[in-house]
C-alpha positions in Angstrom: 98.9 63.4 44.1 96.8 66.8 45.7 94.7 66.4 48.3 92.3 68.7 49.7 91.8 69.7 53.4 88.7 71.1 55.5 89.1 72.6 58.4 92.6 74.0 59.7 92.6 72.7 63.6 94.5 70.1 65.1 93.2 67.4 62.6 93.8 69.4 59.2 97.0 70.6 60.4 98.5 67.5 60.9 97.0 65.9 57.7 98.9 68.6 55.9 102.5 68.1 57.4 102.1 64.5 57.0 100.9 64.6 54.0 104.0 67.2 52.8 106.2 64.9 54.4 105.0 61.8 52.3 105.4 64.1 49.0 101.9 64.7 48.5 100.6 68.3 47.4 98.6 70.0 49.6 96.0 72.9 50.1 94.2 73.6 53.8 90.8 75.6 53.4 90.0 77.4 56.8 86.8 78.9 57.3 88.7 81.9 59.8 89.9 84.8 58.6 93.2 84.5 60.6 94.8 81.1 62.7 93.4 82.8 66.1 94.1 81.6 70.2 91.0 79.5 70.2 90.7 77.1 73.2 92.8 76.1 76.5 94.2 73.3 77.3 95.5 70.2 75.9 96.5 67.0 77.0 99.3 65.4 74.9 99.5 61.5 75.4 102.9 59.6 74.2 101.2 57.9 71.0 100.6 62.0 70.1 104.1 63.3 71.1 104.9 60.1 69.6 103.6 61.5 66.1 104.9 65.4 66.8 108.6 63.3 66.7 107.3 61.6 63.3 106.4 64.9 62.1 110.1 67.1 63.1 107.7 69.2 65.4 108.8 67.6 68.9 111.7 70.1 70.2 109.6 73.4 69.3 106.4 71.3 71.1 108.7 71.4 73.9 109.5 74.7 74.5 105.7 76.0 74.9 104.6 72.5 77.1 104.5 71.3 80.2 106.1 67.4 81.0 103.3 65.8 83.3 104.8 63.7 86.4 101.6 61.9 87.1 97.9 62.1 87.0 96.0 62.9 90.5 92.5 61.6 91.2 90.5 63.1 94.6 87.8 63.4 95.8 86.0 66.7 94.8 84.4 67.3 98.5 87.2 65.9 101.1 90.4 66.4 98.9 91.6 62.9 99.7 93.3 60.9 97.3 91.5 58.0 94.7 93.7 56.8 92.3 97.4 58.4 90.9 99.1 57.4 87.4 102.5 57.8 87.1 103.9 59.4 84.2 107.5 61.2 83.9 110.5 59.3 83.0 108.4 56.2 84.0 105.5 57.1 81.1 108.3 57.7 78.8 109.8 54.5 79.5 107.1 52.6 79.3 105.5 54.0 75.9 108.5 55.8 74.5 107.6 59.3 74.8 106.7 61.9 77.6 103.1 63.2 78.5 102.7 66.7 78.4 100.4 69.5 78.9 100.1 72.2 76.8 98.0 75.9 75.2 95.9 74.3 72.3 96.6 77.8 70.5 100.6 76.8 71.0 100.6 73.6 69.4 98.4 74.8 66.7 101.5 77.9 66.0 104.5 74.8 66.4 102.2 72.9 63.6 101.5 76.6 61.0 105.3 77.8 62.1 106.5 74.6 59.9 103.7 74.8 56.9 105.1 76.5 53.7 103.7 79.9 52.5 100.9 79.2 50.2 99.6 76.0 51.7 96.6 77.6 53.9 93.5 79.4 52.2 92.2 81.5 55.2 88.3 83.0 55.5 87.4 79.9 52.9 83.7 79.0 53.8 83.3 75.3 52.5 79.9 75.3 50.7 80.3 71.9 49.0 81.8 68.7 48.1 82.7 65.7 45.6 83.9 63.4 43.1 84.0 62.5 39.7 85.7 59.5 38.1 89.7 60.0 39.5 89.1 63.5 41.1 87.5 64.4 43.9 86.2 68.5 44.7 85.5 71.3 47.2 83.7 74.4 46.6 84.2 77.3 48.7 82.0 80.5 49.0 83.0 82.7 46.3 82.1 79.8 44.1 85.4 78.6 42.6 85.9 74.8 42.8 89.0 73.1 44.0 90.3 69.8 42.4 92.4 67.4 44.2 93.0 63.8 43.9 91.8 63.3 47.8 89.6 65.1 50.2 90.3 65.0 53.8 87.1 66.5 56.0 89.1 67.7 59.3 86.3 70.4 59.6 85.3 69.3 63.2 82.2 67.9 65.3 79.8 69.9 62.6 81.9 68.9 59.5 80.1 70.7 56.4 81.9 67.9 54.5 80.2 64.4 56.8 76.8 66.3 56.6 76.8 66.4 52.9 78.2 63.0 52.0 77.9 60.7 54.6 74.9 59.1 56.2 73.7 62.5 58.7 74.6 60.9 62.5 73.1 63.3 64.6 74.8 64.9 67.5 74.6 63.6 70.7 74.2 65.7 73.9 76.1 64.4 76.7 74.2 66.1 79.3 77.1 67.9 80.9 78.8 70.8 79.9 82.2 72.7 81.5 83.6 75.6 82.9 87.0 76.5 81.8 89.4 79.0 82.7 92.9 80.3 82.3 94.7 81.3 85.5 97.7 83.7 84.9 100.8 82.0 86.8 101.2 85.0 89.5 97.9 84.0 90.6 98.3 80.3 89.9 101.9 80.0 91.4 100.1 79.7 94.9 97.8 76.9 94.4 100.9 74.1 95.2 100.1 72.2 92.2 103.2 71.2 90.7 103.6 69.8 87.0 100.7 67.1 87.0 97.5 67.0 85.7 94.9 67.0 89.0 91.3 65.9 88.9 88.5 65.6 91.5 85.8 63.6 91.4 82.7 64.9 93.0 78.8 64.3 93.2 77.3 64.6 89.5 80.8 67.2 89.1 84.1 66.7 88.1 87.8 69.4 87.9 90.8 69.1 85.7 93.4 71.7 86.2 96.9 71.5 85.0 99.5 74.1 83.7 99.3 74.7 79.9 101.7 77.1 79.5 105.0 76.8 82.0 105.4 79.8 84.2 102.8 81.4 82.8 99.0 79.8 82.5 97.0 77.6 84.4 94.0 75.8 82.6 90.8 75.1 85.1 88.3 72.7 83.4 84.7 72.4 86.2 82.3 70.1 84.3 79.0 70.2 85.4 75.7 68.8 84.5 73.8 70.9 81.5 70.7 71.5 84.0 73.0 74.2 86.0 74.4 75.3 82.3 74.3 74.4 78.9 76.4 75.9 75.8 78.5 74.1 73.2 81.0 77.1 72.4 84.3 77.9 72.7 84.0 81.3 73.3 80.5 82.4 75.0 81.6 83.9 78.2 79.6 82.2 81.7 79.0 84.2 85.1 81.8 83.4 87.6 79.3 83.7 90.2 77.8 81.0 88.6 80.6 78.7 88.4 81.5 79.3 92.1 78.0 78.1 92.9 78.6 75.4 91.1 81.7 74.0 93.2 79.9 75.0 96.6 81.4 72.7 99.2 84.5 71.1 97.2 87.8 70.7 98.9 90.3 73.8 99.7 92.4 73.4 97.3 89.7 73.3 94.5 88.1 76.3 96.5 91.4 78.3 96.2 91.3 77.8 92.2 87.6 78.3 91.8 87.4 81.4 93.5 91.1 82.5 91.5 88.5 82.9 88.3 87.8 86.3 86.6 86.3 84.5 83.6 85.3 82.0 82.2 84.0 80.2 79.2 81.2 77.7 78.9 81.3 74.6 76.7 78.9 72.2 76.0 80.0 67.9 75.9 78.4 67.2 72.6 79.5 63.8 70.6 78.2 61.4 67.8 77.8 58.3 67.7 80.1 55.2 65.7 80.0 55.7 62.1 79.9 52.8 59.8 82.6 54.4 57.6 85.3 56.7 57.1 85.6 57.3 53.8 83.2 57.4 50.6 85.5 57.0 47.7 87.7 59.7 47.6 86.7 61.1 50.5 88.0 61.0 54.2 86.8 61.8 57.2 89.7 62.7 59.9 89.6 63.4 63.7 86.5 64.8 65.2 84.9 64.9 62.1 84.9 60.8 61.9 84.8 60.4 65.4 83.8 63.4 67.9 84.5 62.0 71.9 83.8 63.4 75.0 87.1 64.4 76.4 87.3 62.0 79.3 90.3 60.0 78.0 91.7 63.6 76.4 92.2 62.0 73.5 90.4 64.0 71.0 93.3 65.6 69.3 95.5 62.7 69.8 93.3 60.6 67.9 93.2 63.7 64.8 96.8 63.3 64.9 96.3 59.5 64.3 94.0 59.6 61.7 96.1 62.1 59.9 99.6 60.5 59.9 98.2 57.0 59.0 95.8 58.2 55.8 99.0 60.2 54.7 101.1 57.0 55.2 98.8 54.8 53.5 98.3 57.1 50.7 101.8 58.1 49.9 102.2 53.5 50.3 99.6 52.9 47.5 99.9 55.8 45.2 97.9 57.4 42.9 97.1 54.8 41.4 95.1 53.2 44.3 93.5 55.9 46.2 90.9 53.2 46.7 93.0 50.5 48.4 94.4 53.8 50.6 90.9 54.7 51.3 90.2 51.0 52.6 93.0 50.1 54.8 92.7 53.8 56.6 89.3 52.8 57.2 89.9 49.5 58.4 92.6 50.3 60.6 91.5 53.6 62.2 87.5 53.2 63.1 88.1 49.7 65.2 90.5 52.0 67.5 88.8 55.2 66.7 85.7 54.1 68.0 86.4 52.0 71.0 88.5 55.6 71.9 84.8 57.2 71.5 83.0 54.4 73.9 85.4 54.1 76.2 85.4 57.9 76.7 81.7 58.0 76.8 82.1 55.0 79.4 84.4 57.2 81.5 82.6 60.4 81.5 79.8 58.3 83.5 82.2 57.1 85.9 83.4 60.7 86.3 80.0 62.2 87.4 78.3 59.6 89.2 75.5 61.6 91.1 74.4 58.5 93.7 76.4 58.2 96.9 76.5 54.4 97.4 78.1 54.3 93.0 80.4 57.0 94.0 82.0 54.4 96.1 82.0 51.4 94.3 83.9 53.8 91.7 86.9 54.9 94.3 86.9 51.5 95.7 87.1 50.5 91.7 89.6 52.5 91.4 91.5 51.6 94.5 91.4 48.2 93.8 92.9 48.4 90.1 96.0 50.4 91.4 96.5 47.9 93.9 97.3 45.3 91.0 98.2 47.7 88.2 100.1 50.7 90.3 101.3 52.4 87.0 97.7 52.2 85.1 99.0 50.2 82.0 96.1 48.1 81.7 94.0 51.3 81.5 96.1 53.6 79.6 98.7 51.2 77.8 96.5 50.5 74.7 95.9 54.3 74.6 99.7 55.2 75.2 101.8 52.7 73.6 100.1 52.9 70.6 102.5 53.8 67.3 100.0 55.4 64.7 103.0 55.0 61.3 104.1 51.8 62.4 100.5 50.4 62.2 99.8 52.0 58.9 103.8 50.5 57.6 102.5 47.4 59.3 99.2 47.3 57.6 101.4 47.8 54.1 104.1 45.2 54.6 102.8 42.6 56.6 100.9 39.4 55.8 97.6 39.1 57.1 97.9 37.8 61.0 97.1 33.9 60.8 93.5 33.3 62.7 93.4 32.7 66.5 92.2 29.2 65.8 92.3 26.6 63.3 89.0 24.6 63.2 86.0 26.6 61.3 83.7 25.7 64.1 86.3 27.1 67.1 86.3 30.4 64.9 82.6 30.2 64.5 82.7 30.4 68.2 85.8 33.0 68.1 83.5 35.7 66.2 80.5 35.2 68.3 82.7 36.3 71.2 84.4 38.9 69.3 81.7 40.8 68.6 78.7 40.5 71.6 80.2 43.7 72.9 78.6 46.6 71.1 79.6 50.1 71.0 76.8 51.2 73.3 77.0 48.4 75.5 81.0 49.7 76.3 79.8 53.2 76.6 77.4 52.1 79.1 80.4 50.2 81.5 79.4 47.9 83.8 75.7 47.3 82.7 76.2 47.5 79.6 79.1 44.4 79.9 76.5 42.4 82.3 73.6 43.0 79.4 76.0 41.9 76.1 77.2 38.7 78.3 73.7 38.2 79.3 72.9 38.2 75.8 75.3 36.2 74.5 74.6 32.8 76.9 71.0 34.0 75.3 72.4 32.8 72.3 72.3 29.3 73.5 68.7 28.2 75.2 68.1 25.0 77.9 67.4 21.9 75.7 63.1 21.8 75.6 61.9 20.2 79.2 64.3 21.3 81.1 62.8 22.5 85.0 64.0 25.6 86.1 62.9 26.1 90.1 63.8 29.8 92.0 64.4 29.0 95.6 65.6 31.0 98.1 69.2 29.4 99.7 69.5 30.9 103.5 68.8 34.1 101.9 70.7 33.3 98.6 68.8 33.4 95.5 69.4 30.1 93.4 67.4 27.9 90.3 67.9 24.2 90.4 67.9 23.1 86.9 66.9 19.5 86.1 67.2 17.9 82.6 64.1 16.1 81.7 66.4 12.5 82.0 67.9 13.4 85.9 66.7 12.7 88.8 65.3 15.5 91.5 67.6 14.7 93.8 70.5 18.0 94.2 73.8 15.9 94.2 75.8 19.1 92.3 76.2 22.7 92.9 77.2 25.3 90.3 78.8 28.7 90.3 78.4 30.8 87.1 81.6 32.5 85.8 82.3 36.5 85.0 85.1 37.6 86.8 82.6 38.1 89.8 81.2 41.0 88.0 79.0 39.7 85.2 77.4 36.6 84.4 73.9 35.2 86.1 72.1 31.5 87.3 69.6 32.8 84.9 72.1 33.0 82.4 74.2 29.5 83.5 70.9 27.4 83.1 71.7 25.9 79.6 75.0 25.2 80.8 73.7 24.0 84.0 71.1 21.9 81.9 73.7 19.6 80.3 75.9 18.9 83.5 72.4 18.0 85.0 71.5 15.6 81.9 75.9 14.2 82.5 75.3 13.9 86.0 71.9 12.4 86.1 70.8 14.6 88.6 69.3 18.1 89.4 72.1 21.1 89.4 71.6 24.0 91.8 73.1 27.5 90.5 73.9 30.1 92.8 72.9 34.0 91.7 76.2 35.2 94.1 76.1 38.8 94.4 77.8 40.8 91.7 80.6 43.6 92.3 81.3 46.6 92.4 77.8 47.0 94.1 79.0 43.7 96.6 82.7 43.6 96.4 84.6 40.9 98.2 83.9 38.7 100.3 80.4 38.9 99.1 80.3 35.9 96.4 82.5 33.9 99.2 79.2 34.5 101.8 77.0 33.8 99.3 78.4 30.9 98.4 79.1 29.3 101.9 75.0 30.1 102.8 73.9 28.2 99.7 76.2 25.6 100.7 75.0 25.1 104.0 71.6 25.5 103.0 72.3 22.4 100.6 74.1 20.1 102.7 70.3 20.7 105.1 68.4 19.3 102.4 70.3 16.6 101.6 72.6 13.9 103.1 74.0 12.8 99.9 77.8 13.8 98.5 78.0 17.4 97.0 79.8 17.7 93.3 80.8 21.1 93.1 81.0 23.0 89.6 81.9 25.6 88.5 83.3 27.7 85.2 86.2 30.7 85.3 85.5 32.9 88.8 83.2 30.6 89.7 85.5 27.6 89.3 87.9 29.7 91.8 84.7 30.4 94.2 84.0 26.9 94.0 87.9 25.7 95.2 87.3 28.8 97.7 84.2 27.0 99.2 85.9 24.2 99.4 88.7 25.5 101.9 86.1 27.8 103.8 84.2 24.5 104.2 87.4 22.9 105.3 88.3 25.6 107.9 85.0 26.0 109.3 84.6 22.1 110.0 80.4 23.1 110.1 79.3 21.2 106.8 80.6 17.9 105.3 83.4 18.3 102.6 82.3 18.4 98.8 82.8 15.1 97.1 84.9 16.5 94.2 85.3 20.0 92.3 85.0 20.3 88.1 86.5 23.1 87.2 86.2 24.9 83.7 89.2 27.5 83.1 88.9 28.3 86.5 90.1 32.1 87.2 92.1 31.7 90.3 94.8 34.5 90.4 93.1 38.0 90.6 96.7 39.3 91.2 97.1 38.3 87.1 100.4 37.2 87.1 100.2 34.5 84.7 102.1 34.5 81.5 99.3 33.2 79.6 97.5 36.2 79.8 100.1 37.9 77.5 100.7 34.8 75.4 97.2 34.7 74.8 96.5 37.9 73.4 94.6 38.4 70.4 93.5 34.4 71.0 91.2 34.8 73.5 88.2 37.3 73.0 86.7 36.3 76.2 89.7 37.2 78.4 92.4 39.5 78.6 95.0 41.7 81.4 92.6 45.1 80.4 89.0 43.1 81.4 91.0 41.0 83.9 92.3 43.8 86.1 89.2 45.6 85.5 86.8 43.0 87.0 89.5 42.3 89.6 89.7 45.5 90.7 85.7 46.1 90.6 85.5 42.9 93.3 88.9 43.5 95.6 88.1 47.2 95.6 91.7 47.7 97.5 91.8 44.0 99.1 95.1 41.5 99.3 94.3 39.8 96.2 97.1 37.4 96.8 94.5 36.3 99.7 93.6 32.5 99.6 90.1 33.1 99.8 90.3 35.5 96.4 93.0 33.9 94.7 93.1 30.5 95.9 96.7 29.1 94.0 98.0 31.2 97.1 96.3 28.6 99.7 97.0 25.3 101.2 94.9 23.1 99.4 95.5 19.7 102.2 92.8 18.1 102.4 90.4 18.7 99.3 88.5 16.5 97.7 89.5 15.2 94.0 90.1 18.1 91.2 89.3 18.0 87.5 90.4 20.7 85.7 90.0 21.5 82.1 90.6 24.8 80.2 92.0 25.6 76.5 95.4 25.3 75.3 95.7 29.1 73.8 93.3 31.0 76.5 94.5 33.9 78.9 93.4 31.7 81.8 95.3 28.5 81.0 98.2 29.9 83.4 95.3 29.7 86.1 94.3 26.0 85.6 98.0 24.8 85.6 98.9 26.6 88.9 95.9 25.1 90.4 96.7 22.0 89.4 100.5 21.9 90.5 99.4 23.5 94.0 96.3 20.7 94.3 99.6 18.1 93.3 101.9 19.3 95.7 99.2 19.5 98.6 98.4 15.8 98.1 94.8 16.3 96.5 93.9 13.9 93.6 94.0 15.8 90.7 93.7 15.7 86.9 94.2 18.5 83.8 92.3 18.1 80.4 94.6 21.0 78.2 91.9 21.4 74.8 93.7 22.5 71.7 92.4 24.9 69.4 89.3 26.4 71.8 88.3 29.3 73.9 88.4 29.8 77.4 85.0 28.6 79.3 84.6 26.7 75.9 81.6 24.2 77.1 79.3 26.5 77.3 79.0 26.3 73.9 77.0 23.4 72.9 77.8 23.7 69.4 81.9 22.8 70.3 82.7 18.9 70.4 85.4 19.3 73.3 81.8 20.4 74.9 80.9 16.9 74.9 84.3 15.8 75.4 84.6 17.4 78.7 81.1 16.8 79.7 81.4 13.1 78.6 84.5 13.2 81.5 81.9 13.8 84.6 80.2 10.6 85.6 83.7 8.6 85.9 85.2 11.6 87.6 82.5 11.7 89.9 82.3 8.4 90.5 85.9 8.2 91.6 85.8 11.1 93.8 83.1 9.4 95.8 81.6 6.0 94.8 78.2 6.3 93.5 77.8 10.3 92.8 76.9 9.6 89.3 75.2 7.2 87.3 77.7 5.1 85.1 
């Protein structure tokens, strides 16, 4: 087998000593007339040093980088500290290889010191592409045409290769662009920055610097937004006065580094959107050619490096004889990762330059809150880190298919609706764009025709009451939609709310809480306690309270401040649906259950936890309430799937409500998703629906209709 490669960067190189070490022939066509010092610095995760061990490369990587001991946030105006990720011995430990920091133009000589002679065309101008039958081509500018049995486009964010045979995607502009600068180390020595990779966070502005080259360079990266400069180039030259200008008013010790700058280039954040495919027959796409990111995860090269290890891998596995079934299983185990990479780093580059004051700290208090339950970042960085690009591609070739989540066709029905709500923009857009997909999927299900849907106004607290056309008016239940007190809406509980109305026999009123990070905690608590009150005004009659993952830990919360506060009578009874009551996330279902549960898992649970402690005790009662003394609470029924994340939640609950003396009852469903009646299609629906009038009834006589 030959296979033919565009572009000679980080991505082409790679592909060529993966490919040599598999067997396969190779020849690299780069458009330069020599391998040049392009570039500055470059951030080497352990799933890339992981793949410079794979490749014999690792020792002489070494020698030219820098091991990173942590990652520093600050703020870019005060200096003070937002969030730190520790890396060293700990990262290596953790993810089986070091971080490190290194020259781009360095690991680009470790990668050409170990080509053979004769593998690299230099000054070839790609001027076309193809295939015929078993054979696929590239045309360079002096018009001869090269045959090969592959071609691998690694010819970058404007790949001639793409443009020609894939589907045009145009580029995106990110609106920022950055300053970057190299800082020789007699100058750089003085700073105090030791071997970690610093960042500040500022108003609509961001810094990176980091040593690339040990006792010798210093790599500055300003990112700014492209209204003060705009260039996408990594080699037009920007006025320092400028850049100085740009970082008026930031901390000293940014100051001192800013002001350290005798030039300086300008670059441009440009990116493409998720492609639909990698390949077209015989052809490949690789790195950013397939996927060009923003480098707010620095993952660009990294994720080259991936691409090019696992197509060699898979190709070498099937042979010549199945380029095709190569082609596939490259595609369909790169883009998924590939292009959740690409959101999640257009996600992070909003977070990164937030220009409003009041968003700027919901992020640090984000932030502070997530290191507060995950100190050493896992949950954000582990997927990235621990990820082994040859032992997925091996694992892809040897393995049997993984068996499905769940058994029943109508439970994975339900499993792929959940699976895929999320859209690529919707995760590049973070927060809101989570809060619109989850609003769209309880869309999916509209209120059965009739049902009454009244806004009120709860001592301040918006709310709907909801009342099936066969209920009563009278409010004898109280609802709290779920969404890890982050997403989810009344508005978007009312079908939901619609059937416990119809079960109970009377109207349901849903409280709209208020949503972290904008209200972070105790907010939902307030809310919650006002609506309360507000309810037990109206009427006289017992209270059911309801409610479905954080609000089923809201509603047990309620219940206690009720308790403590001795103001309003005591809720009758609390039905709980896979309530989420341990925003420390210390359950062992959480890891049992991944890859089960597409509605829940440790990343989007530490993540939403975060976003509504914001730096708060979560092992306090009145967040995580299986850390409180439960004496005194009216009955518990709790229901939740056997194979969700949250499953670990309900059962603690229950054995703390058991050994506090509160009448209490578990419903385990096999084979089902977490939150699982609120979709009407699901029989357990009924089943745990069909359970309400008898447990109300026996919390307090008469509650429901029998």
């Amino acid at each position: 087998m030959k296979a033919l490669i565009a572009g000679g960067g980080v991505a082409g190189l790679t592909a060529a000593l993966a490919l040599l070490r598999e067997g396969i022939d190779v020849q690299l066509f780069e458009r330069a007339p020599e391998m040049s010092e392009i570039g500055a610095g470059i951030q080497m995760s352990p799933n890339g040093t992981r793949i410079l061990d794979h490749l014999g490369l690792l020792d002489a990587f070494r020698e030219r980088a820098v091991a990173t001991e942590r990652l520093d946030f600050h703020d870019l105006e005060t200096g003070s500290p937002v969030y730190t990720v520790p890396l060293g011995a700990g990262a290596a430990e953790r993810y089986g290889q070091t971080f490190y920091q290194c020259h781009r133009a360095d690991l680009l000589q470790v990668m050409v010191d170990r080509l053979p002679p004769n593998i690299v065309s230099l000054g070839a101008d790609i001027v076309g592409v193809g295939q015929d039958g078993d054979r696929a081509w590239l045309k360079t500018a002096d018009g001869v045409r090269h045959w090969g049995d592959v071609v691998l486009a690694c010819d970058g964010i404007h790949s001639v290769v793409r443009d020609r045979v894939f589907n045009a995607v145009p580029l995106r502009d990110s609106g920022l662009s950055a300053w970057r600068a190299l800082i020789p180390w007699e100058i750089a020595r003085d700073f105090g920055i030791g071997h970690i990779s610093a960042a500040w966070f500022g108003k609509a502005r961001a810094a990176v610097a980091y040593w690339v080259r040990p006792g010798e360079l210093f790599n500055l990266v300003g990112i700014v937004t492209a209204t003060e400069v705009n260039a996408e180039s990594w080699t037009r030259r920007g006025a320092v006065t400028a850049l100085r200008k740009s970082f008026d008013g930031c901390n000293p010790v940014l100051r001192r580094i800013v002001d350290s700058v005798d030039d300086a280039f300008l670059t441009g954040f440009m990116h493409r959107s998720a492609l639909e495919s990698y390949v077209s027959g015989r052809i490949a796409l690789v790195g950013d050619a397939a996927h060009a990111m923003l480098p707010f995860l620095a993952q660009g090269g990294v994720q080259a490096m991936e691409d090019a290890v696992t197509l060699a891998r898979l190709l070498a596995k099937h042979g010549a004889g199945d380029v095709a079934g190569a082609m596939a299983a490259y595609d369909a185990l790169r883009r998924p990762r590939a292009n959740l990479v690409q959101s999640t780093a257009t996600a992070m580059a909003s977070l990164w330059t937030i220009g409003d004051e009041q968003q700027i700290r919901m992020r640090n208090g984000r932030f502070r809150g997530i290191m507060r339950i995950d100190p050493y970042a896992e949950t954000i960085w582990g997927w990235l880190y621990g990820h082994d690009a040859v032992a997925a591609a091996d694992a892809r070739i040897v393995d049997a298919p993984p068996p499905p989540a769940l058994d029943r066709d109508v439970a994975r029905h339900a499993f792929e609706i959940c699976s895929t709500f999320i859209t690529p923009e919707d995760h590049e857009r973070g927060i809101p764009g989570l809060r619109d997909a989850y609003n769209r999927l309880l869309a999916r299900f509209p209120a059965t025709p009739g049902t009454q849907v009244t806004p009120v106004s709860c001592n301040g607290v918006s709310c709907l009451i909801v009342s099936d056309p066969s209920a009563s008016e009278e409010l004898r239940v109280m609802h709290f939609h779920g969404g890890g007190y982050v997403v989810g809406s009344a508005e978007g509980a009312v079908e939901y709310a619609g059937r416990l109305s119809r079960a109970s026999g009377h109207s349901v009123l849903v409280v709209d809480y208020r949503l972290a990070p904008e209200h972070p905690f105790p907010a939902a608590v307030e809310d919650a306690g006002a609506a309360y009150a507000w309810l037990c005004e109206q009427h006289e009659a017992p209270i059911l309270i309801s409610g479905e993952s954080a609000g089923g830990g809201l509603a047990v919360i309620l219940g206690l401040r009720v308790r403590d506060e001795g103001v309003q009578r005591a809720p009758a009874g609390y039905y709980l649906l896979s309530p989420y009551t341990d925003l420390e996330i210390t359950g062992a279902s959480v890891d049992e259950a991944k890859g089960r549960d597409p509605l829940a898992n440790r990343d989007l649970l530490v993540a939403l936890s975060g976003a509504y402690l914001q730096g708060h005790d979560p092992c306090d009662p009145m967040a995580s309430p299986i850390h409180a003394d439960l004496t005194g609470l009216a009955p518990m029924l709790i229901g939740c799937s056997a194979v969700e994340a949250l499953r670990g939640d309900s059962e603690r609950l229950f054995a703390v409500a058991q050994a506090n003396g509160v009448p209490s009852r578990l419903l385990v469903y096999p084979d089902t998703l977490h939150i699982f009646a609120l979709f009407p299609f699901l029989p357990e629906a009924d089943e745990w629906l069909g359970e309400l009038p008898a447990f109300a009834n026996a919390a307090h006589g008469g509650l429901c209709e029998a």
